[in-house]
C-alpha positions as CSV (number, residue, x, y, z in Angstrom):
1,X,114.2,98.4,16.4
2,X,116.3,97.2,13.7
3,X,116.2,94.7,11.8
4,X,118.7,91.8,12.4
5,X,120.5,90.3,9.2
6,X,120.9,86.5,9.2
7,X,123.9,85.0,7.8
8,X,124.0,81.7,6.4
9,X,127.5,80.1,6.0
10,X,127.9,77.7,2.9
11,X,131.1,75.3,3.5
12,X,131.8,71.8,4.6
13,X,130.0,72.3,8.0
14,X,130.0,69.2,9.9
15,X,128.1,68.5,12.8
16,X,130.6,65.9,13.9
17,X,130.4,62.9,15.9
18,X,131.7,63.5,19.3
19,X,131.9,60.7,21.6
20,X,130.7,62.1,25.3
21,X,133.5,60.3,27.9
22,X,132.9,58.2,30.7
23,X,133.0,60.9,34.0
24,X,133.5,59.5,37.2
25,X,130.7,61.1,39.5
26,X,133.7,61.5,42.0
27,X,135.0,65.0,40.6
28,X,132.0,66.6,41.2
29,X,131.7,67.2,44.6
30,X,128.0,68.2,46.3
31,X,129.1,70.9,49.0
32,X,126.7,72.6,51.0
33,X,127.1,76.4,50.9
34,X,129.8,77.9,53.1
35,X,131.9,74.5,52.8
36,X,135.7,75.2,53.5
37,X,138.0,73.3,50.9
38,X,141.7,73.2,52.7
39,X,143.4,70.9,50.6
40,X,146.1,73.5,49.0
41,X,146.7,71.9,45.7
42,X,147.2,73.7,42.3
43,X,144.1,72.4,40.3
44,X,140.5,72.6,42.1
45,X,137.5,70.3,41.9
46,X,134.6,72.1,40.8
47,X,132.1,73.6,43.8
48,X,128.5,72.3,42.9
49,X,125.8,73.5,45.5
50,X,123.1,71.9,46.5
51,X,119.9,73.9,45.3
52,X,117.3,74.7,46.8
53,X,114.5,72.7,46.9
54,X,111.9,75.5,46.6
55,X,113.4,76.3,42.6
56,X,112.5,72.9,41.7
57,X,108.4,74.0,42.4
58,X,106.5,74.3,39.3
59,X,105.4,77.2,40.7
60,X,108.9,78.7,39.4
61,X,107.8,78.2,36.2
62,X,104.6,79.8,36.7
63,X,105.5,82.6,38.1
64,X,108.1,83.5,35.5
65,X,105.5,82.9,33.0
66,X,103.0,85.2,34.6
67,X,105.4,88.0,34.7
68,X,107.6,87.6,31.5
69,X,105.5,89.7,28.9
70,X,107.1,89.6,25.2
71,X,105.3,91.5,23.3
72,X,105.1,92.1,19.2
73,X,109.0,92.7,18.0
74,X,109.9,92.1,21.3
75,X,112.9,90.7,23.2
76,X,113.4,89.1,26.3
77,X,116.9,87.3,28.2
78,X,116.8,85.3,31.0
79,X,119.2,83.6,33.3
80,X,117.3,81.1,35.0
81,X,118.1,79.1,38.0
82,X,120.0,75.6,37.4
83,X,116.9,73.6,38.6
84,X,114.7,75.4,37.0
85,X,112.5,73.1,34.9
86,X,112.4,74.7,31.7
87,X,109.8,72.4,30.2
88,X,107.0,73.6,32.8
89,X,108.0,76.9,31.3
90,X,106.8,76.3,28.2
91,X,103.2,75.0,28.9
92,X,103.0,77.9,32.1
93,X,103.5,80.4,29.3
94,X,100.8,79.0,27.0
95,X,98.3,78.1,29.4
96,X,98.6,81.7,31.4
97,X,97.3,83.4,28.2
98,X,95.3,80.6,26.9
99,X,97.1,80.9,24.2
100,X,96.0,78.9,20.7
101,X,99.1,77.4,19.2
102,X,98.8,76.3,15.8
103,X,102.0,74.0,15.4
104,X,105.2,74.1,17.6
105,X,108.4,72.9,16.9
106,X,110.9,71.2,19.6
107,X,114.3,70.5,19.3
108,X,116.3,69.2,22.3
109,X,119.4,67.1,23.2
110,X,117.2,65.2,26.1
111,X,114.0,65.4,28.0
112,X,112.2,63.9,31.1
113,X,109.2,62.0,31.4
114,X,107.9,65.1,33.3
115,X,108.7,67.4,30.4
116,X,106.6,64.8,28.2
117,X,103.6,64.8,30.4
118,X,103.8,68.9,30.3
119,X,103.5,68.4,26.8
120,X,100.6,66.1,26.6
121,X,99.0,68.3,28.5
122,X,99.2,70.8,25.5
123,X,98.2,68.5,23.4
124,X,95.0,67.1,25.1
125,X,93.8,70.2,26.4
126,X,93.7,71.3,23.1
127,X,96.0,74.3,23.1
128,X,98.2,72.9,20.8
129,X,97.2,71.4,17.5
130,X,100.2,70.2,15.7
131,X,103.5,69.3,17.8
132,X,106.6,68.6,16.2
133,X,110.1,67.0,18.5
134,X,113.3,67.0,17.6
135,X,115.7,64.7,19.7
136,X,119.4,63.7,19.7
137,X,120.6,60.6,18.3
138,X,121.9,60.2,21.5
139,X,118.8,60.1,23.4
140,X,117.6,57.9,20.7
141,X,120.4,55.5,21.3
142,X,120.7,55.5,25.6
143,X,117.3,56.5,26.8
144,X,114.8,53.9,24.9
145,X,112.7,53.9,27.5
146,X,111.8,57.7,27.4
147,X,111.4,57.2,23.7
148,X,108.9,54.6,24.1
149,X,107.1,56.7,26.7
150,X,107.1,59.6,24.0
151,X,105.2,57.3,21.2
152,X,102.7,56.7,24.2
153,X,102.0,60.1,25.9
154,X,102.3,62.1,22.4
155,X,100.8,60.4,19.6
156,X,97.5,61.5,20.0
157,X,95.1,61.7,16.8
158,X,98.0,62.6,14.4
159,X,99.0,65.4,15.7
160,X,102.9,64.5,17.1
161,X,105.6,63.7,15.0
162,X,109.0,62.8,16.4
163,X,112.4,63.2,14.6
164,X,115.7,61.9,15.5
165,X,118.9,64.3,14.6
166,X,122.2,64.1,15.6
167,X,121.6,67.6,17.1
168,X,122.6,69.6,20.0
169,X,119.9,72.8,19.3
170,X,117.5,74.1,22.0
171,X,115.1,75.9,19.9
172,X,110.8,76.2,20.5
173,X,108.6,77.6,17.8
174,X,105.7,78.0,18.1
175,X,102.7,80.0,16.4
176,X,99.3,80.9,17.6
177,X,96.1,81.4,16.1
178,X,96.4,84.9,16.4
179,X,99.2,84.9,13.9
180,X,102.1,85.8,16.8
181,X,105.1,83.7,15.5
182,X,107.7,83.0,18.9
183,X,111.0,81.6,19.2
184,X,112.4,80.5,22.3
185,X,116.2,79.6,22.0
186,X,118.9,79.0,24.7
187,X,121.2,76.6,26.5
188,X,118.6,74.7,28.3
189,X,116.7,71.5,27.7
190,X,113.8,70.9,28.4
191,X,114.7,69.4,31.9
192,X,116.7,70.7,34.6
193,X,120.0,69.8,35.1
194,X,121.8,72.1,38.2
195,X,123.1,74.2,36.0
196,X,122.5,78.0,35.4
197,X,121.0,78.1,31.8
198,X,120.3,81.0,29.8
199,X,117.7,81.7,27.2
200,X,115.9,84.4,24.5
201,X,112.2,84.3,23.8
202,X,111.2,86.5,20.9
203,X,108.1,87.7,19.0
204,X,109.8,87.9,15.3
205,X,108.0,86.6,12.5
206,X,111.3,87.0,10.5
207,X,113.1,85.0,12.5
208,X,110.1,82.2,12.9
209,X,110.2,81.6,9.4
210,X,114.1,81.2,9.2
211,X,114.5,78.6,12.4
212,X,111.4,76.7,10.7
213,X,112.1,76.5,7.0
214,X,115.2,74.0,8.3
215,X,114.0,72.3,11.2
216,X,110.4,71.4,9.5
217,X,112.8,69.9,6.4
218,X,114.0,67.6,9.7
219,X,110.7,66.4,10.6
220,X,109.5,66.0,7.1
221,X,112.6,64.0,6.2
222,X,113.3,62.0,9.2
223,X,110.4,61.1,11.4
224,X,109.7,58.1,13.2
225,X,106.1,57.5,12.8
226,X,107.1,55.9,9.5
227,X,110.9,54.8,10.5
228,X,113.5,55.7,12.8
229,X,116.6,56.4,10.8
230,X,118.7,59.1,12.3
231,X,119.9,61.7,10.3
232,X,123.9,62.6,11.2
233,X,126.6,64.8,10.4
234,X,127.2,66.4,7.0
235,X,123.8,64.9,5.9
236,X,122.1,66.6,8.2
237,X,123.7,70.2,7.1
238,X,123.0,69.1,3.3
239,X,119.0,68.7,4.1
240,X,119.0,71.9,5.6
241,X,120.8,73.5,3.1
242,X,119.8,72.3,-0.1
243,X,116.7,74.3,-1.1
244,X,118.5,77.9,0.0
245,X,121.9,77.1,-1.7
246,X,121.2,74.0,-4.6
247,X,118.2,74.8,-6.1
C-alpha cells in the first residue's frame, strides 16, 4: 500500500464567514415512501422520507462497530444511514475492543446532549484519558445550553478541554495505549440529522500526526477552560499554519 502524499497549500485561505439563512421548514416536505407528487411544475420540492425507526437503535451503532475491522495500514468507507447516530459509533467501537485510548481529538460543527453522555461514558469508564472537542462558533453562539451541559458532563478531573473554532471539520483522533493511531473523518457530526453521511476510519500513524499537529495548536490556543474567545477566519488558518510555513 502506498504511501499517500499530503499537500499543504500556503495562500490567503480564508475560512470565511458565511451567514446560514433563515429556511422555512415548508420546502421540505416529510413524504412517506411511495407518495405520488402530481403537481406538474418545472422546479421540485425535495422528497425527504421518513426513516425508519429501527436505524435510530443504538444497536446500529453496535453492530457496525462489531463488524467494521480496520486493521494496521488499513482503510475503511462507509455510507451510513441518515439516522444513524454517529456519536454511539464512536464509543461502540472503543468499548467492543476495550480499547485504551490515550487522548482523542473531536472536531464537529454540532452535537446532541446524547452524543455528550456517549462521551462521558468514555470518560468515566475510564477508556479514555485525555478528551479534546472542537466546536463551531456557531454552536457556541445558538446552542448555550448544550455548551453548558458540555462543561458539566465532561469536565471530569482535568481531563476535557473544549475549544471553540469557526470550523466546519468532522475529524476523531484518537490513540490507544497500544500505540494504534486512528482517524475517523467524514461528512457526519456527531448527531444524526436524516441525511445519508459518509465517512473514512483509518489506522495511519502518518496521517494521525498530520490532522493533530494543527488541531492540538486549536485546543492549546483557544480553550475555554481558561476563556471562551473564538478563533475565526484567516486567524484560524494562521495558527495552523505558522510553525510548518513561518518558523
Amino acid at each position: 500500500m502506498g504511501k499517500k502524499k499530503q499537500i499543504e497549500l500556503v495562500n490567503d485561505f480564508d475560512f470565511g464567514n458565511i451567514e446560514i439563512p433563515e429556511l422555512d421548514p415548508a420546502i421540505f416536505d416529510i413524504m412517506p415512501s411511495g407518495h405520488d407528487d402530481d403537481e406538474q411544475t418545472r422546479y421540485t420540492k425535495p422528497k425527504v422520507y421518513e426513516a425508519k425507526p429501527q436505524y435510530i437503535l443504538y444497536e446500529n451503532a453496535d453492530r457496525l462497530a462489531r463488524e467494521l475491522t480496520v486493521n494496521k495500514g488499513e482503510r475503511a468507507d462507509v455510507f451510513v444511514s441518515g439516522s444513524f447516530i454517529f456519536g454511539d459509533f464512536i464509543e461502540a467501537y472503543i468499548v467492543q475492543r476495550n480499547a485504551k485510548v490515550k487522548r482523542m481529538t473531536i472536531t464537529t460543527l454540532s452535537l446532541s446532549q446524547e452524543n455528550v453522555d456517549s462521551l462521558h461514558n468514555l470518560l468515566a469508564g475510564g477508556f479514555v484519558d485525555e478528551l479534546n472537542l472542537i466546536v463551531s462558533a456557531w454552536f457556541y453562539a445558538y446552542q448555550r445550553d448544550g455548551v453548558k451541559y458540555i462543561y458539566e458532563k465532561l469536565d471530569i478531573d482535568n481531563k476535557f478541554q473544549l475549544a471553540i473554532a469557526s470550523i466546519h471539520s468532522k475529524i476523531i483522533t484518537f490513540e490507544t495505549l497500544g500505540g494504534r493511531k486512528i482517524i475517523i473523518h467524514g461528512s457526519a457530526n456527531l448527531k444524526s440529522n436524516n441525511c445519508v453521511e459518509q465517512f473514512t476510519i483509518e489506522e495511519n500513524a502518518e496521517l494521525y500526526d498530520f490532522y493533530n499537529e494543527y488541531l492540538l495548536k486549536i485546543v492549546d490556543k483557544y480553550k475555554t477552560i481558561k476563556h471562551k474567545n473564538p478563533i475565526r477566519n484567516k486567524e484560524l488558518w494562521d495558527i495552523m499554519t505558522r510553525k510548518k510555513f513561518n518558523d
